[in-house]
N, C-alpha and C positions, 0 to 999 in steps of 0.2 A: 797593760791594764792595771789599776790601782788596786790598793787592795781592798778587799770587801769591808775592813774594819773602818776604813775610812770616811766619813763625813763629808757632803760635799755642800755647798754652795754656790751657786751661779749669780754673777753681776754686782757683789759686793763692790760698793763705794766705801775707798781706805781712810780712813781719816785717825786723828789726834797720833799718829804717828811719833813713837819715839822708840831711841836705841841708849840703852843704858850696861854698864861694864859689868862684867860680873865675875866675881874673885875666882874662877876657873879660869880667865883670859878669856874668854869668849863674849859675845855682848848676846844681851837679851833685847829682842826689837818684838814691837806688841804696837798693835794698830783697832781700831773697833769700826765696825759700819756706820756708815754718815747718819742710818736712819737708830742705830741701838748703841748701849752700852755696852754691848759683849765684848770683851777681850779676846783677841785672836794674839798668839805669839809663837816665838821660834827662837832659836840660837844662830848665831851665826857670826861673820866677822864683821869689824866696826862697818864696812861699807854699807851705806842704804842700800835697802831691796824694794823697797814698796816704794811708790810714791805719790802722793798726796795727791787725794781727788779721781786719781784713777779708778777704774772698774776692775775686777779681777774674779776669777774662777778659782776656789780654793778648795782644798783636802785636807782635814785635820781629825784631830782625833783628842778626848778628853780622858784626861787621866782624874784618878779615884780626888783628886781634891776639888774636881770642876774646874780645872784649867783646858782651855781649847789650845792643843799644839802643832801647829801648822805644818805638813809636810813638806817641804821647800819643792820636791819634784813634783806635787801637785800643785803648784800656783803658776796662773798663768795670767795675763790681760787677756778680758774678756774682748778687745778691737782687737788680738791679732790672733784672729780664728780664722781658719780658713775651710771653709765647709768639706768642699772636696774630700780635702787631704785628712781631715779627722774624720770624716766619714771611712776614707779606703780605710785607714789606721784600725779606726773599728772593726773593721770586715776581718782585716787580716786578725788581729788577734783572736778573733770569733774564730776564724777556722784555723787556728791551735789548737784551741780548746773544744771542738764540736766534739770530738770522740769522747773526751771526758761528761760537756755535756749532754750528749745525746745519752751518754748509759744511765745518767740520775732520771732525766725523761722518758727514756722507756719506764726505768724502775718507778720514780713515784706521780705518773701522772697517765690515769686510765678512761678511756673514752669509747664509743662506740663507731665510730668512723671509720668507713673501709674503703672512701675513695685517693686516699693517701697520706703521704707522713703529715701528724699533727704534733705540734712544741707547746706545752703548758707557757702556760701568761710568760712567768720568770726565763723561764727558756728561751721564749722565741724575742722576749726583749736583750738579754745578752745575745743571741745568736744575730741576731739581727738590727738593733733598736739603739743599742748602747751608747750612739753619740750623742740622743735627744733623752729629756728625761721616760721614765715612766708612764705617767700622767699623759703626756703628749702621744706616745707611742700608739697607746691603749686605744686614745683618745681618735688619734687618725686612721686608724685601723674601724674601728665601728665608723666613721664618718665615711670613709671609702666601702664599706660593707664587705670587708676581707672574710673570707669564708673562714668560721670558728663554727667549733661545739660544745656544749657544755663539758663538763670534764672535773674528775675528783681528784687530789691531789693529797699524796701523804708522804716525809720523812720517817723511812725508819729508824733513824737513828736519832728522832725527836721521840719524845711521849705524847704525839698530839695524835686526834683522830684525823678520819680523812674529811677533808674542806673542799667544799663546792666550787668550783674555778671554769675557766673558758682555757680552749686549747683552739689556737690556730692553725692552720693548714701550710702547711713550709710552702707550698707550689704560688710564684707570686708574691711571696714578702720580700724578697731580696729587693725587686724590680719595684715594690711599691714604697719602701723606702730609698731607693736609687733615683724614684722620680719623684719624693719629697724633696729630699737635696739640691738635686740640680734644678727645680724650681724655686727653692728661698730665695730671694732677697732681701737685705737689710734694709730693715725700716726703721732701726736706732743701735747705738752701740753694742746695744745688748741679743738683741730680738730679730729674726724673720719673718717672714710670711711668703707663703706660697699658696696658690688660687686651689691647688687641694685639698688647703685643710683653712678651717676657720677660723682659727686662732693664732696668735702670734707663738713663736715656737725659739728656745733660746737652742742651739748648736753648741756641742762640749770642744773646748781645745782638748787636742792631745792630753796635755798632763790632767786634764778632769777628766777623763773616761775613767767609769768603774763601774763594775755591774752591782756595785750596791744599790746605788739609788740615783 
């Protein structure tokens, strides 16, 4: 899994593409989306990485001058996704990490449910969600009417109070995201759709999973 600092992007079109030398021996290669001016860049050796026109899934991160720096181990094309296999990818790293987070979830997320284990929003979308974005996660969960409760939600090792949030019920999300998946199909380079949810829905490669965002 990526790291949380990271930035992501889904379905960027590469364009004005160039690799220029740079007095370390290394070359600097910077590309910006078909649709904006933003700069996206990276280090690396003279060989092209990107190339022109394609779609891509990125991870970068912006240092103190506003520069976007592109994590090489996060870039991937957005056509060679393969659902499945970044969906299992997800699972498995989800349960590395469940003991870790299941104890922030006990600790800052408290509810009144006592027909079984419930995971706060951020929770049960790492534990479970993390190949699709947020937004979609969320999104398909109240469409399918997955049993949640309301639920408050606090960091203490923030200075914030506690904030009013929805906690989901673990029993059934594994299986309701397992029959998201294996029902997508693509309906353009970038995008899915499956008859259970209403919207189109983008699938992360591998190197774009991150429970940032």
């Amino acid at each position: 899994m990526k790291s949380r600092e990271l930035f992501t992007i889904h379905d960027l079109i590469a364009s004005n593409y160039k690799i220029n030398k740079l007095p370390n021996g290394k070359f600097l290669h910077s590309f910006t989306p078909k649709t904006t001016n933003t700069v996206y860049e990276f280090e690396a050796n003279s060989a092209p990485v990107i190339e022109e026109g394609e779609r891509y899934n990125i991870g970068f991160t912006s240092d103190k001058s506003g520069r976007n720096i592109i994590e090489l181990s996060a870039l991937s094309k957005t056509a060679e996704v393969n659902p499945f296999f970044c969906y299992a990818f997800a699972q498995q790293l989800a349960r590395e990490n469940k003991s870790a987070e299941k104890a922030k979830n006990d600790q800052r997320v408290t509810h009144n449910a006592t027909d079984g284990y419930y995971w706060g929003k951020k929770y049960a979308w790492r534990m479970f969600g993390a190949v699709i974005s947020k937004d979609a996660f969320y999104s398909y969960l109240k469409e399918i009417n997955h049993s949640s409760v309301p639920c408050e939600t606090n960091n203490p090792d923030l200075p914030y109070q506690s904030e009013p949030s929805t906690a989901y019920k673990e029993e059934g999300l594994e299986e309701a995201m397992r029959n998201l998946i294996s029902s997508a199909e693509k309906v353009s380079l970038a995008y899915y759709k499956s008859p259970l949810y209403s919207r189109k829905l983008s699938i992360k490669g591998i190197k774009a999973i991150t429970d940032k965002k």
